[in-house]
Structure formats: structure tokens, C-alpha cells
PANU-94290 format. One record per atom (N, C-alpha, C, O): residue number from 1; atom name; x, y, z. Coordinates in pm, 1 decimal, always signed. Atoms other than C-alpha are relative to their C-alpha. Layout:
REC	NUM	CA	X	Y	Z .
...
This chain:
REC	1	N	-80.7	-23.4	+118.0 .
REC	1	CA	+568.7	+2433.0	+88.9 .
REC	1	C	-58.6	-71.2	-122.4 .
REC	1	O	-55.4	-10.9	-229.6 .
REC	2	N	+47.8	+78.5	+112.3 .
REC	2	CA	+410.3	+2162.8	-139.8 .
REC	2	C	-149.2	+103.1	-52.0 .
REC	2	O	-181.6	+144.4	-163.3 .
REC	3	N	+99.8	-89.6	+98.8 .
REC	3	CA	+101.2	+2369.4	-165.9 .
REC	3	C	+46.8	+130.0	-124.0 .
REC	3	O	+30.9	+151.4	-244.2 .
REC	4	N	-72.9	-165.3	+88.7 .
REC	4	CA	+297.5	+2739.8	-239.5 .
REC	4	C	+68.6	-43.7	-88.0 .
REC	4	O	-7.9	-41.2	-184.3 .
REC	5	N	-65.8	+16.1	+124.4 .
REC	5	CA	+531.3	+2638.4	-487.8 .
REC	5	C	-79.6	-32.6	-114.2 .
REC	5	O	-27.2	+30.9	-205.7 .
REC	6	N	+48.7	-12.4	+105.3 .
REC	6	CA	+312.7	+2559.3	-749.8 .
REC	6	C	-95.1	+109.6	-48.0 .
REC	6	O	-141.7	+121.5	-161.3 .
REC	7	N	+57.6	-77.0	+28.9 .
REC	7	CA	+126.8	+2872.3	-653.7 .
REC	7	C	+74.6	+131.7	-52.0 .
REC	7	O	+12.1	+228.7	-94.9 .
REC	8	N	-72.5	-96.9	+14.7 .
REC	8	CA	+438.6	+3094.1	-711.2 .
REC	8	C	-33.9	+100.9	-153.5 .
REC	8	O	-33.6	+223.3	-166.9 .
REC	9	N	-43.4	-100.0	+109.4 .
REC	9	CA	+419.4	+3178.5	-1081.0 .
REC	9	C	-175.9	+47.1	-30.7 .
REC	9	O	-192.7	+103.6	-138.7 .
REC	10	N	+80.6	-86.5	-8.5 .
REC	10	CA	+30.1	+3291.0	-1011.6 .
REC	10	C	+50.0	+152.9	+37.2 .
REC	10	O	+35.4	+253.7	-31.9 .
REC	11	N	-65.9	-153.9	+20.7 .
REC	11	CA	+198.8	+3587.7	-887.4 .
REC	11	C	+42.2	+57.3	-134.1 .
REC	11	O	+39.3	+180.3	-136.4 .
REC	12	N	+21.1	-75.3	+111.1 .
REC	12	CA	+253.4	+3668.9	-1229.8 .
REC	12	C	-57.0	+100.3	-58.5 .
REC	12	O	-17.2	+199.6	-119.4 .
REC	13	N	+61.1	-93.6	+93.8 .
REC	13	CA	-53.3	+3780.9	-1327.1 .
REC	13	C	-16.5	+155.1	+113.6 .
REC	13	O	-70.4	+262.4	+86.4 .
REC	14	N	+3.0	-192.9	-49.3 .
REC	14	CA	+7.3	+4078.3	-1014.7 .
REC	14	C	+76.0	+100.8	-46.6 .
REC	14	O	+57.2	+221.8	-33.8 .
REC	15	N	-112.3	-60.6	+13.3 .
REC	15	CA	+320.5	+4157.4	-1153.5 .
REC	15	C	-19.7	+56.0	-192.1 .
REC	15	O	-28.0	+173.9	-226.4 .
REC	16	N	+29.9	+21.1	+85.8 .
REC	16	CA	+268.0	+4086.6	-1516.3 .
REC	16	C	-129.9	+49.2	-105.3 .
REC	16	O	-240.2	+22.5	-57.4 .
REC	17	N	+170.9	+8.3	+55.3 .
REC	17	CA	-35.9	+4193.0	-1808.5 .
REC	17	C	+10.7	-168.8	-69.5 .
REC	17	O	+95.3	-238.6	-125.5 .
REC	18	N	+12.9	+108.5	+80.4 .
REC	18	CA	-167.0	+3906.4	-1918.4 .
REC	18	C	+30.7	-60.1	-112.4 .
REC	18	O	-66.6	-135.4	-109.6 .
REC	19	N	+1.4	+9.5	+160.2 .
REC	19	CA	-89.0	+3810.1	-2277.9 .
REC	19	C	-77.7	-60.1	-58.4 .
REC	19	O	-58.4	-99.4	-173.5 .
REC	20	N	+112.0	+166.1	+48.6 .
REC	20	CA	-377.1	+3564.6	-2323.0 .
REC	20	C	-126.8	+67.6	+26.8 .
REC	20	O	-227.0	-0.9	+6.4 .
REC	21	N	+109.9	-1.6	-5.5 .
REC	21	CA	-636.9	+3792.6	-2235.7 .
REC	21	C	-157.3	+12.5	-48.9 .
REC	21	O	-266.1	+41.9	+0.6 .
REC	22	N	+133.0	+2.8	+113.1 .
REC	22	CA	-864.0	+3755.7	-2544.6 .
REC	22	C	-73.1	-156.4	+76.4 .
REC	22	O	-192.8	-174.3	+98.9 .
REC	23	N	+85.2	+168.5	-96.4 .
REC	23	CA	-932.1	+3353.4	-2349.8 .
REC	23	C	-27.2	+24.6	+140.7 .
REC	23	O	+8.0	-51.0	+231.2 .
REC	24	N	+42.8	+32.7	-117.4 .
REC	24	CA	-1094.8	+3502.4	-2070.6 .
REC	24	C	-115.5	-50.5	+60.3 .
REC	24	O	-227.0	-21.0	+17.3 .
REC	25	N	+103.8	+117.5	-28.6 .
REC	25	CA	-1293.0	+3243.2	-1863.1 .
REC	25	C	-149.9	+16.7	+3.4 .
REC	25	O	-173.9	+137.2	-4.1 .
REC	26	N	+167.4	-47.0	+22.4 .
REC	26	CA	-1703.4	+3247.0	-1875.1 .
REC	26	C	-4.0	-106.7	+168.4 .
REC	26	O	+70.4	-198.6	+202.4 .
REC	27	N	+29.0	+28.9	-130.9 .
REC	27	CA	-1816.9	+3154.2	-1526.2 .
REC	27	C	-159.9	-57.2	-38.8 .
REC	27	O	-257.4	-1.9	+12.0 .
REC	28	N	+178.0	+30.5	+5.9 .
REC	28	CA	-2170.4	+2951.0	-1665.3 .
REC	28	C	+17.3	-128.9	+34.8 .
REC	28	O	-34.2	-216.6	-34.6 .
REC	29	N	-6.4	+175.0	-91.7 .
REC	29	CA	-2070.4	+2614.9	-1424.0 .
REC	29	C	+60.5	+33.3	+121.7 .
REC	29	O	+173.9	-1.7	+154.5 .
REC	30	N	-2.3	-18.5	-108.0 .
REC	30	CA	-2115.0	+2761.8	-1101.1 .
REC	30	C	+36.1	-171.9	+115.7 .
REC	30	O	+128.9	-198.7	+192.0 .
REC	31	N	-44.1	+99.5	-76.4 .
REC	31	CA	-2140.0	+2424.0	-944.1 .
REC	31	C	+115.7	-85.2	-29.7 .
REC	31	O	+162.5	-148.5	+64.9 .
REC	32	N	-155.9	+45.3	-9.2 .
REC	32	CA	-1823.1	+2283.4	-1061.8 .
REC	32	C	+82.9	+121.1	+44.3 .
REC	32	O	+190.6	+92.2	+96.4 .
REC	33	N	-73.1	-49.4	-87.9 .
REC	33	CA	-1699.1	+2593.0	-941.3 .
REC	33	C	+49.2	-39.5	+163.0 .
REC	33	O	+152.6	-72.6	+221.2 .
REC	34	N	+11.6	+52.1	-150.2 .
REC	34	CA	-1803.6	+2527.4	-596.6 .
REC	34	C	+75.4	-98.3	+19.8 .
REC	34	O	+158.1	-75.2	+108.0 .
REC	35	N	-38.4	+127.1	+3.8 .
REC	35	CA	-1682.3	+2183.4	-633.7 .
REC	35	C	+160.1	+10.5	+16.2 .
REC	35	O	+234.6	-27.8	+106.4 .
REC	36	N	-167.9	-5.3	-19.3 .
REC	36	CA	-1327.1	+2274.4	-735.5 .
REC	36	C	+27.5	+68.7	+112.2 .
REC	36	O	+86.0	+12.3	+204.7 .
REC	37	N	-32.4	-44.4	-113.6 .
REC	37	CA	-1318.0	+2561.6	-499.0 .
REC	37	C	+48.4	-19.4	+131.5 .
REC	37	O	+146.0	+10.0	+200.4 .
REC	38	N	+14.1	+82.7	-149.4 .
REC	38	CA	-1415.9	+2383.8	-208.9 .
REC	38	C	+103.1	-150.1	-13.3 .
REC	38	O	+162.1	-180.0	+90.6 .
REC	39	N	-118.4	+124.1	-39.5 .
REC	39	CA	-1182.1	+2058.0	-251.4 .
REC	39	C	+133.0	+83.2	-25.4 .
REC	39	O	+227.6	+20.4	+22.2 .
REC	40	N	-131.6	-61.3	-14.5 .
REC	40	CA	-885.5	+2297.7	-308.7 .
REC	40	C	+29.2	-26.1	+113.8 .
REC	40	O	+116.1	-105.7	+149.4 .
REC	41	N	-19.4	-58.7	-95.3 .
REC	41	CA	-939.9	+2425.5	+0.2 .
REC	41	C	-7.3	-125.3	+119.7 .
REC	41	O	+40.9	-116.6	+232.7 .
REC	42	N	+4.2	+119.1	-116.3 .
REC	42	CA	-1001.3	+2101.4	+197.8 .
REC	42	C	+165.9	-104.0	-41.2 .
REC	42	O	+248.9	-164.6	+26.6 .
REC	43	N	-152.3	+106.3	+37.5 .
REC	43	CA	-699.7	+1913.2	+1.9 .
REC	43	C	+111.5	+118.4	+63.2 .
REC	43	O	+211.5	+68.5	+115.0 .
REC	44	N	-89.5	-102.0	-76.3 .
REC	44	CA	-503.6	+2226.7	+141.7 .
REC	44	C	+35.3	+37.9	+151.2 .
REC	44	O	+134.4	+76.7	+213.1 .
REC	45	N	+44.8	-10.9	-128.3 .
REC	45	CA	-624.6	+2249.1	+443.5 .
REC	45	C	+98.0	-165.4	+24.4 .
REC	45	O	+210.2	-129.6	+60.5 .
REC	46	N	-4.8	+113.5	-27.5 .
REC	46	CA	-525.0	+1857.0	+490.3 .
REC	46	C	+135.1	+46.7	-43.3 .
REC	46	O	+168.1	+87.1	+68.2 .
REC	47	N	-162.7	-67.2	+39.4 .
REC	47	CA	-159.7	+1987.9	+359.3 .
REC	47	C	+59.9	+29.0	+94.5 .
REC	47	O	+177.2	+5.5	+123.3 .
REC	48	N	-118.6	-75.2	-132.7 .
REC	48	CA	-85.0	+2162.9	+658.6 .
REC	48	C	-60.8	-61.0	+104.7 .
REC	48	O	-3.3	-31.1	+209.3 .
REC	49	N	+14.7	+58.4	-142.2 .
REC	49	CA	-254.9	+1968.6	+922.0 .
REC	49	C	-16.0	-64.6	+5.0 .
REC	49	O	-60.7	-82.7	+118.3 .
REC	50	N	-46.4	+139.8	+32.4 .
REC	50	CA	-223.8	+1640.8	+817.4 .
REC	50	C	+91.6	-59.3	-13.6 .
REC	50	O	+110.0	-101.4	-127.8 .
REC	51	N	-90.4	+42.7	-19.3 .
REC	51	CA	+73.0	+1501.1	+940.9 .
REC	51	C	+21.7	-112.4	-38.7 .
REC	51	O	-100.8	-121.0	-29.7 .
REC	52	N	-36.5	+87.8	+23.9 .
REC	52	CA	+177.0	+1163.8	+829.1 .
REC	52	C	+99.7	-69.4	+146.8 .
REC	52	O	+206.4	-14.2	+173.7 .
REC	53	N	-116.8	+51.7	-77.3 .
REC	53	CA	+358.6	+954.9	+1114.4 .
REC	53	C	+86.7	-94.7	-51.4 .
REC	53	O	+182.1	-130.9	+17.5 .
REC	54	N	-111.7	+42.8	+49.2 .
REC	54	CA	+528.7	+746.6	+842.6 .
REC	54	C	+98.6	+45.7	-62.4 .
REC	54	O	+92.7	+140.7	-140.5 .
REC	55	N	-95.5	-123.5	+83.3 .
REC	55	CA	+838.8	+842.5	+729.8 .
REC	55	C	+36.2	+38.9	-121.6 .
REC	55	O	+13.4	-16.6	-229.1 .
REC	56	N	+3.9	-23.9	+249.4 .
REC	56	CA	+932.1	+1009.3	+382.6 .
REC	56	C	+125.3	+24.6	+42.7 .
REC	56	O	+173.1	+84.7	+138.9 .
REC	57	N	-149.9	-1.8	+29.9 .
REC	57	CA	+1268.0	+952.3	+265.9 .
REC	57	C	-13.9	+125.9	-93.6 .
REC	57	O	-86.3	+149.5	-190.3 .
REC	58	N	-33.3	-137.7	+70.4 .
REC	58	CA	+1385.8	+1288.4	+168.7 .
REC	58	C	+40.9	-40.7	-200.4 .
REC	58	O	+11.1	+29.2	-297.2 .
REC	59	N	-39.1	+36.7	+161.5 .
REC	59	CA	+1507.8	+1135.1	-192.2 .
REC	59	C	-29.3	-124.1	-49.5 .
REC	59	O	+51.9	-216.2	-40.9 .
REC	60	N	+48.8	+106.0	+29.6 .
REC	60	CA	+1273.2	+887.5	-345.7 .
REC	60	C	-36.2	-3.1	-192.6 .
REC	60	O	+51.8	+38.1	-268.3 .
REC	61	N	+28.3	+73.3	+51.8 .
REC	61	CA	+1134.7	+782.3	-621.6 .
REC	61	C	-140.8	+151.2	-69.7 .
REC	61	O	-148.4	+227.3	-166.2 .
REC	62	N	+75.1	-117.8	+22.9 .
REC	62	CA	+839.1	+1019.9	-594.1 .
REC	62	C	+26.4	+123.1	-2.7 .
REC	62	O	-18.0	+209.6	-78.2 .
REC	63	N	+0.1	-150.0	+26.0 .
REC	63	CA	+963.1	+1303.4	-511.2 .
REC	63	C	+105.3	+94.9	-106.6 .
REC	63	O	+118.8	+217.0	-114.7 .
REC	64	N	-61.5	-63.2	+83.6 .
REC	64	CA	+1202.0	+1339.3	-783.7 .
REC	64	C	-106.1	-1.2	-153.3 .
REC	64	O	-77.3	+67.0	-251.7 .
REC	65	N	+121.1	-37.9	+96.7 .
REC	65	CA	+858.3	+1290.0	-1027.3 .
REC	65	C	-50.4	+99.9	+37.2 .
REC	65	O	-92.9	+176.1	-49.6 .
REC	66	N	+85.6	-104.4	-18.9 .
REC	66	CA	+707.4	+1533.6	-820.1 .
REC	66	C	+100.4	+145.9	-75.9 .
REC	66	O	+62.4	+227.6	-159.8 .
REC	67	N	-38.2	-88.7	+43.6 .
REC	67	CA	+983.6	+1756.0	-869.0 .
REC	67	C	+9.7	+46.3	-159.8 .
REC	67	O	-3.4	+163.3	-195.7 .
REC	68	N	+22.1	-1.0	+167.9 .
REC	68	CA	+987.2	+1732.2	-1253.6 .
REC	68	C	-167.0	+3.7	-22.5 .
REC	68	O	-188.5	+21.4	-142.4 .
REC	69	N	+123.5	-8.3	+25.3 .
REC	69	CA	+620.4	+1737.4	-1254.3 .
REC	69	C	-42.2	+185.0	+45.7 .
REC	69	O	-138.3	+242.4	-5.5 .
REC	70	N	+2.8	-124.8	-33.9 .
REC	70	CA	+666.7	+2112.5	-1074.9 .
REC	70	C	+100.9	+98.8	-99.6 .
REC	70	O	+68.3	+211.8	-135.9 .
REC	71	N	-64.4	-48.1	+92.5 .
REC	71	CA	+943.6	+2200.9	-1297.8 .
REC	71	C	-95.8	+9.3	-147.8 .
REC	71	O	-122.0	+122.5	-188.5 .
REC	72	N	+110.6	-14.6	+99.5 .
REC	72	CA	+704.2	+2146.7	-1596.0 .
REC	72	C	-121.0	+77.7	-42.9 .
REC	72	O	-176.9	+122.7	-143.0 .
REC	73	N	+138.2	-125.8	-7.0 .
REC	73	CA	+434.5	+2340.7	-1493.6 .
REC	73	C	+66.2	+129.3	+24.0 .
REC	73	O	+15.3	+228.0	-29.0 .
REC	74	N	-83.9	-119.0	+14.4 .
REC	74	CA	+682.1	+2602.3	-1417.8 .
REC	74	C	+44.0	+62.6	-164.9 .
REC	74	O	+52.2	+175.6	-213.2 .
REC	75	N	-67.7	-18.1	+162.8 .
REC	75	CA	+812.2	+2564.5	-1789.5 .
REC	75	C	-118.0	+70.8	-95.1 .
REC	75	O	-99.5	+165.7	-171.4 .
REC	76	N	+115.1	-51.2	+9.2 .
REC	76	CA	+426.2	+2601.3	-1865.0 .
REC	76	C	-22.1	+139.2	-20.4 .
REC	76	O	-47.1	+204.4	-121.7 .
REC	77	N	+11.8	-105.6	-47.7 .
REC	77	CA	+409.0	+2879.6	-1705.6 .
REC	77	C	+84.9	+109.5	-120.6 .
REC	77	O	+31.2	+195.5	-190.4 .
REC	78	N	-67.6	-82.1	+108.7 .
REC	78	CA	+684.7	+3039.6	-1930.8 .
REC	78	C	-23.2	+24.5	-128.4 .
REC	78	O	-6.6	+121.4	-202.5 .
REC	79	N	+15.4	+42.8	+162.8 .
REC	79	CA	+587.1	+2870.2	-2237.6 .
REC	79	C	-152.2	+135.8	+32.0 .
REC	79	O	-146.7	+239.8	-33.6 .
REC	80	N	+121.8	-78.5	+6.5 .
REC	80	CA	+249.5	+3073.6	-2158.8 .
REC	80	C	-1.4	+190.5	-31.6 .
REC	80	O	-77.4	+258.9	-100.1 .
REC	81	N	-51.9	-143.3	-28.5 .
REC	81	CA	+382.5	+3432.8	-2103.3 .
REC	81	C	+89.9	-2.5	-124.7 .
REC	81	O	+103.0	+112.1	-167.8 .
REC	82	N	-121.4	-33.1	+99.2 .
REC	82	CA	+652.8	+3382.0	-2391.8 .
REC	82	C	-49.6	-9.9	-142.9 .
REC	82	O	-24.8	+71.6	-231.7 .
REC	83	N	+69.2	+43.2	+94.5 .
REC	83	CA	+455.6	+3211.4	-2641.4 .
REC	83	C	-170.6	+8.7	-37.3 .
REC	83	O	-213.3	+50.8	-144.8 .
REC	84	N	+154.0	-9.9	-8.7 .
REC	84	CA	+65.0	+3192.0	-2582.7 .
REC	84	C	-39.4	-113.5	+49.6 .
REC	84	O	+38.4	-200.4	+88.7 .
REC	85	N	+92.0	+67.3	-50.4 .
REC	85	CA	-192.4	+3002.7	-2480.4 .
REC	85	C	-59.7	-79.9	-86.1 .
REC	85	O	-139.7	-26.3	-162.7 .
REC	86	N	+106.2	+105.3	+65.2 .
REC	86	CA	-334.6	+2659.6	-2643.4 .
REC	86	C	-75.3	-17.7	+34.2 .
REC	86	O	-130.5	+47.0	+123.2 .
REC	87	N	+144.3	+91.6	-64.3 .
REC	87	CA	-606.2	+2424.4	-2614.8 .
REC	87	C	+107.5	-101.4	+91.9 .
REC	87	O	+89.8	-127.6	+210.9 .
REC	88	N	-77.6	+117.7	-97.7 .
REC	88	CA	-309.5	+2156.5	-2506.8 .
REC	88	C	+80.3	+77.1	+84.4 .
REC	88	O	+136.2	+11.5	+172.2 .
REC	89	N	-102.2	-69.9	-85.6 .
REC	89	CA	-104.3	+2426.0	-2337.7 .
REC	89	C	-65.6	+27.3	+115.7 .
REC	89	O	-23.6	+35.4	+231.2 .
REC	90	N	+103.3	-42.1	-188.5 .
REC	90	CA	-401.7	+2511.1	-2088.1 .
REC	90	C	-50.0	-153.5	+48.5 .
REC	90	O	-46.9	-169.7	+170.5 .
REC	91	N	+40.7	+110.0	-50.1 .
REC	91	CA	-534.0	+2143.4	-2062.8 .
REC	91	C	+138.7	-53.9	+52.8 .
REC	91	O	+120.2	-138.1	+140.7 .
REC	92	N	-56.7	+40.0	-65.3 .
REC	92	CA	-185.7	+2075.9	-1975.7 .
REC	92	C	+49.0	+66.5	+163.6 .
REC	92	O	+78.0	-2.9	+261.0 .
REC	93	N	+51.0	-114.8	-109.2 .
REC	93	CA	-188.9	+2379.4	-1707.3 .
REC	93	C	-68.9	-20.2	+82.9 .
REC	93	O	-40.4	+29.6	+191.8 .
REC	94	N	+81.0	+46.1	-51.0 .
REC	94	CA	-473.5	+2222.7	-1587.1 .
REC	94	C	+29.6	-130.1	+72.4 .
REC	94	O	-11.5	-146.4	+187.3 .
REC	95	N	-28.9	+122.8	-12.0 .
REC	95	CA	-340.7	+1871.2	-1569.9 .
REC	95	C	+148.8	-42.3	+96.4 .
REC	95	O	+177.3	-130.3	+177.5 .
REC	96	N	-137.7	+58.3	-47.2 .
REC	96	CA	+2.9	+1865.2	-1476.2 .
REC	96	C	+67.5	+47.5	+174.8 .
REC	96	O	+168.5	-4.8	+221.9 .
REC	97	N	-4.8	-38.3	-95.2 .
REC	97	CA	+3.9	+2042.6	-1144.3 .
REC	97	C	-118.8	-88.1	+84.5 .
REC	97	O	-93.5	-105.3	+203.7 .
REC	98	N	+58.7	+165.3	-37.3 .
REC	98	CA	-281.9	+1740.4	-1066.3 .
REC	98	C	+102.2	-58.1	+60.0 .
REC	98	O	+132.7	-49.8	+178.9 .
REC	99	N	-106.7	+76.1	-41.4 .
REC	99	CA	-5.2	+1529.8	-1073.8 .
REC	99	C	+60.4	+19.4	+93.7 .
REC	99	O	+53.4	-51.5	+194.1 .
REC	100	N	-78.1	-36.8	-93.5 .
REC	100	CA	+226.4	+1714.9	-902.0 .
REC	100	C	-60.6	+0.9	+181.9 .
REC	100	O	-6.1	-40.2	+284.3 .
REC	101	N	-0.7	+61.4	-146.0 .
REC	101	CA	+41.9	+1716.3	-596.1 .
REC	101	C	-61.9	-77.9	+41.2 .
REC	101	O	-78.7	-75.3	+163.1 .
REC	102	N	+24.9	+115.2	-41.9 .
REC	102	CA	-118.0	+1401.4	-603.1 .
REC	102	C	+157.6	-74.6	+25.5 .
REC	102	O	+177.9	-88.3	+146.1 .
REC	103	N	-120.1	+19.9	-18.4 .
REC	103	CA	+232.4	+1274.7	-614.2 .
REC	103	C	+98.1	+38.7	+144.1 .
REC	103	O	+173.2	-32.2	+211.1 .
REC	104	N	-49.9	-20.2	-163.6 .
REC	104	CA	+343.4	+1470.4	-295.8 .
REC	104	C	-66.1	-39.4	+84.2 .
REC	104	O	-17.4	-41.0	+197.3 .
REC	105	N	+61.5	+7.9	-117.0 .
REC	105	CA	+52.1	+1366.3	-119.1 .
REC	105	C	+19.6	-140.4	+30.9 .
REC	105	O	+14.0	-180.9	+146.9 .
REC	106	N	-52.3	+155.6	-24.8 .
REC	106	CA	+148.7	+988.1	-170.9 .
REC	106	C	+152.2	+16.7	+81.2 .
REC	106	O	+174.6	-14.6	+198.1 .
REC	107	N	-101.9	-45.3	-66.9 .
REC	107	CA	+468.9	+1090.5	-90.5 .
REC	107	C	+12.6	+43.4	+151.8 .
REC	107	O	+93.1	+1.7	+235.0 .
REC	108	N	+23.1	-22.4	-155.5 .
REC	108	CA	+371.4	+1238.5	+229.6 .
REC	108	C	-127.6	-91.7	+71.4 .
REC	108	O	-213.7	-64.4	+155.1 .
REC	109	N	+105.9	+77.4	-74.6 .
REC	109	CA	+162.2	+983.5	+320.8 .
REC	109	C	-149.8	+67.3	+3.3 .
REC	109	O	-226.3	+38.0	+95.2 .
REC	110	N	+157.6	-74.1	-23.1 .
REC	110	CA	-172.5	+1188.8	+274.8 .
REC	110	C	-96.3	+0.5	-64.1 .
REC	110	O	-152.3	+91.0	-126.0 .
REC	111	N	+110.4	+39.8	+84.4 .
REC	111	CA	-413.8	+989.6	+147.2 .
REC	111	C	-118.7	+73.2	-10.3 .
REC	111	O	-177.9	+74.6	-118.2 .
REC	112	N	+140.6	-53.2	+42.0 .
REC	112	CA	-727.7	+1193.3	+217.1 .
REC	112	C	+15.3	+123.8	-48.9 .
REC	112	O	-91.2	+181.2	-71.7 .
REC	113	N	-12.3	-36.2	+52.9 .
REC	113	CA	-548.9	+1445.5	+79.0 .
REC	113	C	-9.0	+17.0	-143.7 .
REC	113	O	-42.4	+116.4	-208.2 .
REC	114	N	+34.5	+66.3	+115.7 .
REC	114	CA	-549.6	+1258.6	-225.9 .
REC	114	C	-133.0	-6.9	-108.7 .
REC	114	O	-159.7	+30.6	-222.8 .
REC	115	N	+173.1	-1.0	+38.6 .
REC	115	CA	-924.4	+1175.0	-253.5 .
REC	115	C	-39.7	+143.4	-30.7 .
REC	115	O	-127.9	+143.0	-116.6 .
REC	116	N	+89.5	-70.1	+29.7 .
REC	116	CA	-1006.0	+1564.5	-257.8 .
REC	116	C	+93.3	+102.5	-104.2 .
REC	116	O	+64.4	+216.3	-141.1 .
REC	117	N	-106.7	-54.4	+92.5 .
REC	117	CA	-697.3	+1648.2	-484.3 .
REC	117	C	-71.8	-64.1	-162.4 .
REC	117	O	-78.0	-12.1	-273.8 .
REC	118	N	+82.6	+55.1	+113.2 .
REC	118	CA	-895.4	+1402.2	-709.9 .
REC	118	C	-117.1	+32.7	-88.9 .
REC	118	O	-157.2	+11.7	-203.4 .
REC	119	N	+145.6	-92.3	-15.7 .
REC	119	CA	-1188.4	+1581.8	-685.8 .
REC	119	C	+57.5	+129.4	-67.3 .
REC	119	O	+31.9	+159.2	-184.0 .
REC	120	N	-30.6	-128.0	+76.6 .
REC	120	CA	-1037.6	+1897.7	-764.6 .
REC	120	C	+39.3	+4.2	-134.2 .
REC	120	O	-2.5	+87.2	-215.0 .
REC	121	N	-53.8	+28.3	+109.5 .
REC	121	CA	-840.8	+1758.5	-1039.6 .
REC	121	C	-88.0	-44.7	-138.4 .
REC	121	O	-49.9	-31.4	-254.6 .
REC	122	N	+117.0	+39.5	+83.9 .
REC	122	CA	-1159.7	+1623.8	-1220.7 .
REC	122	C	-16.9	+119.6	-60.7 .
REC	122	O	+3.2	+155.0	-176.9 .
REC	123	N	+81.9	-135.8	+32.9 .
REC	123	CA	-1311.4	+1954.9	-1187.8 .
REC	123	C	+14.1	+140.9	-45.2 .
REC	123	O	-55.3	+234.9	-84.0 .
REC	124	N	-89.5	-129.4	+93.2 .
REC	124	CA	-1018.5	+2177.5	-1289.5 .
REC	124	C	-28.0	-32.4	-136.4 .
REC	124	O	-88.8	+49.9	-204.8 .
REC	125	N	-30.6	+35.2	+125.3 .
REC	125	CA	-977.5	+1994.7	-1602.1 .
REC	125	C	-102.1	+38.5	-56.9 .
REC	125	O	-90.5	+116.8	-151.2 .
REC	126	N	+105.6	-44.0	+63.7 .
REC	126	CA	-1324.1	+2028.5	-1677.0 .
REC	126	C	-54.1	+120.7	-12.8 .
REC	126	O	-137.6	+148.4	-98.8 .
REC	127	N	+28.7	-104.1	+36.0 .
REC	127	CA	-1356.3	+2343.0	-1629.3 .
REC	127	C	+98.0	+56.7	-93.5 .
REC	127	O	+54.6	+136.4	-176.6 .
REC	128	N	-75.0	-99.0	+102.2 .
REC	128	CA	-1019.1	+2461.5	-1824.9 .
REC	128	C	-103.7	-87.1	-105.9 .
REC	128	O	-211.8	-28.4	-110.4 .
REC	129	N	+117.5	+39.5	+118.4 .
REC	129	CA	-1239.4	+2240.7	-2115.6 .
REC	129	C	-91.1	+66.6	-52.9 .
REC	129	O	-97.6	+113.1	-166.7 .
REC	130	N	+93.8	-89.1	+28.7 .
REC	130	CA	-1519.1	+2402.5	-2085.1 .
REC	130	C	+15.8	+172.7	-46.8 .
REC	130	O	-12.9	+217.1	-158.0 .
REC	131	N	-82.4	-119.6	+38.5 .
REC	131	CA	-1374.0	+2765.4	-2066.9 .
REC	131	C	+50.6	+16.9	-142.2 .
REC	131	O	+16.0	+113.5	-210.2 .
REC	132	N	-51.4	-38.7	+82.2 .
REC	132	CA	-1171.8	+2705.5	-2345.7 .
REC	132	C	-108.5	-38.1	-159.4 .
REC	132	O	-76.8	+26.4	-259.4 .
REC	133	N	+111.0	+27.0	+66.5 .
REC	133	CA	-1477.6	+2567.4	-2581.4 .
REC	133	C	-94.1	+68.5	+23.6 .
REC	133	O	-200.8	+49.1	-34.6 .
């Protein structure tokens, strides 16, 4: 669940036309592709089969940041489709769903989750950057 929910309002763009699509991305940083790609998929991977045997209190501390950190990017999401697309509206697009699941992965105890959430998170940012420059 911590992964899908922040992937929900991608379904958008099946449902949805774009409204932003004069900022579409240039693909000339193949290897930070790779880079992000591939730690998605390992910080994801570590999501679902990386159990934690300590316990998470259902109502902490974190996970009511996390949840406001998912609500936000949700809001994002709207602000994007309703309004348009910035430079701070995509670097925050980029940024704030970081959080959000570095935040669950402390939360769930899943540190090496962490490390390649870090990784990804570098390499998103830099690429919405780049993209949008």
C-alpha cells in the first residue's frame, strides 16, 4: 500500500489529456535514468519483502507526516491538472513524494529501503531539474 498510493493519481494521465504537454521531458541523461529507474525498483521491491520484526504503532508521529506528506502530493497533483505546471510546482512533485516514502520506510522499520529511496530521490530531483531547464 505505501508504494501504490502515491502511484494512484499517475493514473491520470490514462484517464486524463495532459494539460502540461508543451514541458515534455528530453531523455539526454540516460544514466541517471538508469540510476533512478533501477533504485525505484529495488526500494520497491524491499517494500514488499522486507518485513520489519519491530513493531509500528499504527498512530505515530510519522505516520501522520507521512500522511500529510501524501495528501500534498495529492493536492499537487490537482494543483497540476487545475492550474499548470511550474518550475516549483514540478520540483515540488519531484520532492515531496521523497519524503513521503522515506518517512514510511522509517516508519516501517526499512532502512535499506531508505538508502535506495535516497538514491532515487537524488536522481528524481535531478532529473525533474534538468528536464525542466
Amino acid at each position: 500500500m505505501v508504494f501504490l498510493l502515491p502511484m494512484l493519481p499517475n493514473l491520470l494521465f490514462l484517464v486524463l489529456q495532459n494539460p502540461n504537454d508543451g514541458s515534455a521531458a528530453s531523455s539526454d541523461h540516460l544514466l541517471l535514468d538508469i540510476i533512478e529507474h533501477g533504485s525505484q525498483a529495488i526500494y520497491a521491491a524491499l517494500l514488499i519483502f522486507v518485513v520489519s520484526r519491530k513493531g509500528t504503532p499504527t498512530l505515530s508521529g510519522l505516520i501522520l507526516c507521512t500522511i500529510f506528506f501524501l495528501l500534498t502530493y495529492y493536492a499537487l497533483w490537482i494543483a497540476y491538472f487545475t492550474v499548470g505546471a511550474s518550475f516549483t510546482m514540478l520540483m515540488l512533485m519531484a520532492i515531496v513524494p521523497v519524503i513521503y516514502f522515506l518517512m514510511a520506510e522509517i516508519w516501517l522499520h526499512n532502512l535499506p529501503a531508505v538508502v535506495f529511496t535516497a538514491i532515487f530521490g537524488v536522481t528524481h530531483i535531478a532529473i525533474t531539474y534538468l528536464d525542466y531547464h
